[in-house]
C-alpha positions as CSV (number, residue, x, y, z in Angstrom):
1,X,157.1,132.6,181.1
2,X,156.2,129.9,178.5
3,X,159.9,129.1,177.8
4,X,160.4,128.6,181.4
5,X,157.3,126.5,181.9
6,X,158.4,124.2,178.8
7,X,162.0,124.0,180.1
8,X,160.8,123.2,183.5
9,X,158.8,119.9,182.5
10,X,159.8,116.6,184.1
11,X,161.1,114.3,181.9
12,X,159.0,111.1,182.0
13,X,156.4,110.9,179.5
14,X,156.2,108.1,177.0
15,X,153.7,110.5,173.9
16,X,155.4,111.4,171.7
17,X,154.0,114.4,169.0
18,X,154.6,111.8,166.3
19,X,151.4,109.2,167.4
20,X,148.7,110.8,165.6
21,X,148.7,112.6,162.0
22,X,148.5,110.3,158.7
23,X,149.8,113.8,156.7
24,X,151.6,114.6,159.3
25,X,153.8,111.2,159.7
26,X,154.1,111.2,156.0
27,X,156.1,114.6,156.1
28,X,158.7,112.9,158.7
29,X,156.4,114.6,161.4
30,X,156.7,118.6,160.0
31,X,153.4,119.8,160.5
32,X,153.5,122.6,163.5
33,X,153.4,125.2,161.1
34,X,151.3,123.4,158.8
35,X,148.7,121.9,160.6
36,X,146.0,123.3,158.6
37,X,142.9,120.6,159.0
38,X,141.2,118.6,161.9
39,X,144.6,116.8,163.4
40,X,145.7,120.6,164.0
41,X,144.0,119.7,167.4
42,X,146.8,117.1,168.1
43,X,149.6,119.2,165.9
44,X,149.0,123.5,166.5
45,X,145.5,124.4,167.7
46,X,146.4,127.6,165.8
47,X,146.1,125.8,163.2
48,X,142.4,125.8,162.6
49,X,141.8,129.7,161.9
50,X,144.2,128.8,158.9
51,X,142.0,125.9,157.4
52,X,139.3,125.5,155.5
53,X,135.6,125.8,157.0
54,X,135.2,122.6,157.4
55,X,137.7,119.7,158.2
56,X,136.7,116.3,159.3
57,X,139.4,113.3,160.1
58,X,139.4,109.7,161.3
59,X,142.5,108.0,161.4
60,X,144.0,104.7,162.7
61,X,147.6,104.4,163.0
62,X,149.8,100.9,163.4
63,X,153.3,100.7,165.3
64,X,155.9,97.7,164.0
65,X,155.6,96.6,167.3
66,X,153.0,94.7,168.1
67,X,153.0,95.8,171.7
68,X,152.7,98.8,171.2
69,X,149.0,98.7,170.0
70,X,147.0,100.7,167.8
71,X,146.1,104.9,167.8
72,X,142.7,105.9,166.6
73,X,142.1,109.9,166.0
74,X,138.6,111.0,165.6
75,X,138.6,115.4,165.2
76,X,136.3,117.5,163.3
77,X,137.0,121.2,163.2
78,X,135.7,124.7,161.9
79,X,137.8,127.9,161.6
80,X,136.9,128.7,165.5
81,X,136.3,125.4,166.8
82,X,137.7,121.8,167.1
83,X,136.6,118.8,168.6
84,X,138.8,115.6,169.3
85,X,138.9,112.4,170.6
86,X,142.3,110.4,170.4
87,X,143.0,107.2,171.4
88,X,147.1,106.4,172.2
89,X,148.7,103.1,173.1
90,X,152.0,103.5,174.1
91,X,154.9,101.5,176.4
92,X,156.0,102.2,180.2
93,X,159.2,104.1,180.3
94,X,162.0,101.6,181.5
95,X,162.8,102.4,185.0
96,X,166.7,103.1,185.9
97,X,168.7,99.9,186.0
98,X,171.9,99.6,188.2
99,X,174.1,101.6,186.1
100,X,171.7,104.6,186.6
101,X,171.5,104.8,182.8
102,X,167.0,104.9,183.1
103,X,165.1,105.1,180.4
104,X,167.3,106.9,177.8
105,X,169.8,103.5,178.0
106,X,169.5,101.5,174.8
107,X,171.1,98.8,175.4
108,X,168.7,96.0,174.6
109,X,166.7,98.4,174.1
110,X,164.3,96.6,171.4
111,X,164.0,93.5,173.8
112,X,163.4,95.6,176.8
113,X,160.6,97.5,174.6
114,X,158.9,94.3,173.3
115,X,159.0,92.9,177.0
116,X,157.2,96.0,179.0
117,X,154.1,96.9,179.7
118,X,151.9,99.2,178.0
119,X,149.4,101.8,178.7
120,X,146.1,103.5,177.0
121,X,145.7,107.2,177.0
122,X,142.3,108.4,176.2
123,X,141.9,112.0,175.3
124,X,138.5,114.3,174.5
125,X,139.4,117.9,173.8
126,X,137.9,121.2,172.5
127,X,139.8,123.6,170.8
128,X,139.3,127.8,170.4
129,X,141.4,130.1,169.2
130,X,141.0,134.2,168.3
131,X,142.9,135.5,165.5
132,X,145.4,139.2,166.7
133,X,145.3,141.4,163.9
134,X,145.9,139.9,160.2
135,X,148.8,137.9,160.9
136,X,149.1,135.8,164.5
137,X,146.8,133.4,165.6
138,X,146.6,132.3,169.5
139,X,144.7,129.4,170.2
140,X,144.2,126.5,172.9
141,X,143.3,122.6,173.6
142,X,141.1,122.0,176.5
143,X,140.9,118.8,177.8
144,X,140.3,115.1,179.8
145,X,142.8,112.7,179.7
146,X,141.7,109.5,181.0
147,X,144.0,106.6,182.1
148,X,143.1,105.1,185.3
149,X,142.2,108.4,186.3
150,X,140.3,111.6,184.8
151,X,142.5,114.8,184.3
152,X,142.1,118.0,182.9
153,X,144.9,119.5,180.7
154,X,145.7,121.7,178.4
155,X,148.1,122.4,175.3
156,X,148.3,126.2,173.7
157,X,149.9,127.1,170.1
158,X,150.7,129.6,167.9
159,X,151.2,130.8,164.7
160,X,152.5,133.5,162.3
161,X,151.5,133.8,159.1
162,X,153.4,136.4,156.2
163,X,152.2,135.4,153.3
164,X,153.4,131.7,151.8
165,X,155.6,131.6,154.9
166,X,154.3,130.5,158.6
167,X,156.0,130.3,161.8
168,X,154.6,127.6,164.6
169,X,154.9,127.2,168.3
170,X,153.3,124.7,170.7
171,X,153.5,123.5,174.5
172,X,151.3,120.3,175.1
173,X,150.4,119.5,178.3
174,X,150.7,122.1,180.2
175,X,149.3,121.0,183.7
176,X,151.7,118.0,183.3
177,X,148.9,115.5,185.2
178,X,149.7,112.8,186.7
179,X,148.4,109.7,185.7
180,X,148.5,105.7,186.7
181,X,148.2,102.3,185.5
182,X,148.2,99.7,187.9
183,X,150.0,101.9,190.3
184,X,153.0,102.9,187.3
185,X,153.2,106.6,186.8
186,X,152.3,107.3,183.6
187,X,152.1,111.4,183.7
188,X,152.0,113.4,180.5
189,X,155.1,115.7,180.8
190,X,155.3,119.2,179.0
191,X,156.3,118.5,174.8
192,X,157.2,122.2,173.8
193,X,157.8,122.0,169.3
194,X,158.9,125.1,167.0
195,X,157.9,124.7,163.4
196,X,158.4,126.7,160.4
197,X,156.9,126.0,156.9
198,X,156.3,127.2,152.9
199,X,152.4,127.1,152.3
200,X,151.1,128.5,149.2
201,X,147.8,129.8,148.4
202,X,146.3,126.6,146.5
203,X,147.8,126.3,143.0
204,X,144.8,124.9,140.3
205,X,147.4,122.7,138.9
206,X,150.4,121.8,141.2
207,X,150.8,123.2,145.0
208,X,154.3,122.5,146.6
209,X,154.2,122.5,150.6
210,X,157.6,122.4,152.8
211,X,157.9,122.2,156.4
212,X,160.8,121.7,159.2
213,X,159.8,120.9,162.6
214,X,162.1,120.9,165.9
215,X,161.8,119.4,169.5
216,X,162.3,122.0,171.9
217,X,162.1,119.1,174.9
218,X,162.8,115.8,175.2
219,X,160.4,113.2,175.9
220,X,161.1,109.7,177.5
221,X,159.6,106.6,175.6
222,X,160.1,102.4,175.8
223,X,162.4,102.8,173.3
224,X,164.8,105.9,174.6
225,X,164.8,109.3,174.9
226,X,162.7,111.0,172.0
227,X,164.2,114.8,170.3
228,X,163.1,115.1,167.0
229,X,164.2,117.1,163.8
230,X,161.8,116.8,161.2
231,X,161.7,117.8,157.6
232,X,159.0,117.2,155.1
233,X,157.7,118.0,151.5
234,X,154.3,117.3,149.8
235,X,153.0,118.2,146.5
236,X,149.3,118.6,145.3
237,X,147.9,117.8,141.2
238,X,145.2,119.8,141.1
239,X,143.7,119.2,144.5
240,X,143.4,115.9,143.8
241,X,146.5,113.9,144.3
242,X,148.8,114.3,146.6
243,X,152.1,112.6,147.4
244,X,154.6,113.2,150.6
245,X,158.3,112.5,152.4
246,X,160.1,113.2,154.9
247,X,163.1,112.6,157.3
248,X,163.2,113.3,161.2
249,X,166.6,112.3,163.3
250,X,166.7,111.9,166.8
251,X,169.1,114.6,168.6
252,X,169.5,113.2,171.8
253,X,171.7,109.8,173.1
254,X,172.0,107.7,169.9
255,X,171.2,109.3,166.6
256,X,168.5,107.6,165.1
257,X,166.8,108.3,161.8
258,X,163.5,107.4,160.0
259,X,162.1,108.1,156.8
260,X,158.1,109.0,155.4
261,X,156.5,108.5,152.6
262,X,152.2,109.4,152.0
263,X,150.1,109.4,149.5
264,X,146.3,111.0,149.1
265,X,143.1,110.7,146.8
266,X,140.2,111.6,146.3
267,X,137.4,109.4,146.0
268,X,134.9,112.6,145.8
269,X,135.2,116.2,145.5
270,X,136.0,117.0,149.4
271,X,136.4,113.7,150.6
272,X,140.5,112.0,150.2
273,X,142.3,108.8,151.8
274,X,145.4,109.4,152.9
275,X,148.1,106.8,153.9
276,X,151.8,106.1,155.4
277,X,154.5,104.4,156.4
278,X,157.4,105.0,158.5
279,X,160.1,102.9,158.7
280,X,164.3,103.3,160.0
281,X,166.2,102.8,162.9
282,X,164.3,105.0,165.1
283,X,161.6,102.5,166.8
284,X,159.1,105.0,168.3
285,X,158.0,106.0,164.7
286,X,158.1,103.1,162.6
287,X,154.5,101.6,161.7
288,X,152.2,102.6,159.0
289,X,148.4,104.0,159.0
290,X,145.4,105.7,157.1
291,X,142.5,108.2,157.4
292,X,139.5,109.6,155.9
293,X,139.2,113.2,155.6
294,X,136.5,115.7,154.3
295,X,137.1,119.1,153.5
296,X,135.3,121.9,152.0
């Protein structure tokens, strides 16, 4: 039933899974399985039963375009409970020119991008989720997404947990509303993303984290059609310190590539900046951004 529902999906969205998440981005976009602090309520809302009992973020992310505005995530979360509010700019999808070749033609694509209109998604959501015995976690994002008009949605995840290893499944947007700006449909279309990832218990000294992530449906953006492969590393000093990469590829029309690099500190015991930059040949991704987190 929920491979069928993410399969079914129409394909004219223009979010992709990549616009929020400073760790996240910094790993190339790897964090189903990892999502394991507040931005799990964009990422997995599995997530939270796997992080620590308390996680606070705010975030603002900027795109190398400079149409394509800025994204501002605001998400605190407890083991049980998450609350978020997320703020996404992003571009009309291109509509089919007289070669029928739509939105996934890049031909021009960069001028076409840079000359097209864009569109704000807001986005308030709480997230619950109930733990199944000692190892899988099923757990849900309720909420109002607000462009001209109000909708409710929702987006559901998963994840398994063995030990260091964890498995991850989402599907966002799973009433697939239908939204307008200035009479252009801008409708949120089902995003369905498998994850798998290494995840240690803490380490007092060095903790190594690994993480691949996988599109299991394509999404339509200003700059092509979006299906992402993702792969990401980050490693800890002592809980400090922490220092990221990663490489995602786009499957689908035109391979297209971009690479991550992150960083984070601490400033206090509980409380770290993070930062990162994106940057390649894969437009939708590229930009740079930065958050505050608190954890304990």
């Amino acid at each position: 039933m929920l491979l069928q529902l993410i399969l079914e999906g129409r394909p004219a969205s223009a979010q992709v899974f990549e616009d929020v998440g400073t760790r996240a981005r910094g790993m190339g976009g790897a964090f189903v399985a990892l999502a394991d602090d507040a931005t799990a309520t964009w990422w997995n809302p599995a997530g939270l039963a796997l992080g620590p009992l308390f996680s606070g973020v705010v975030e603002r992310g900027f795109p190398t375009d400079p149409n394509q505005g800025k994204a501002l995530g605001v998400a605190f979360a407890v083991p049980s409970l998450g609350l978020s509010y997320y703020r996404v700019r992003a571009g009309v999808v291109p509509a089919p020119d007289s070669a029928g070749t739509g939105g996934s033609g890049r031909q021009d694509q960069g001028v076409v991008a840079s000359s097209l209109p864009t569109f704000v998604i807001n986005q308030v959501g709480a997230t619950v989720g109930q733990s199944v015995g000692g190892h899988l976690v099923l757990a849900s994002t309720l909420k109002l997404v607000h462009a001209d008009q109000t909708r409710a949605d929702l987006d559901i995840g998963t994840m398994l947990k063995f030990g260091s290893v964890r498995f991850g499944a989402v599907l966002k947007h799973l009433h697939a509303p239908d939204l307008t700006v200035d009479g252009t449909r801008v409708g949120l279309d089902r995003q369905g993303r498998v994850g798998f990832a290494y995840a240690p218990a803490p380490n007092p000294v060095l903790t190594v984290n690994a993480a691949v992530d996988a599109d299991v449906t394509t999404t339509e953006t200003a700059f092509g059609s979006a299906r992402h492969l993702a792969g990401g590393a980050e490693l800890w000093v002592r809980r400090r310190v922490g220092v990221r990469a990663g490489l995602s590829v786009n499957t689908i029309d035109d391979l297209r590539h971009s690479w991550s690099a992150g960083a984070s500190a601490s400033v206090q015991k509980g409380i770290f900046v993070d930062a990162r930059v994106t940057r390649g040949d894969d437009e939708v991704l590229q930009g740079w951004g930065f958050d505050l987190r608190v954890t304990f």
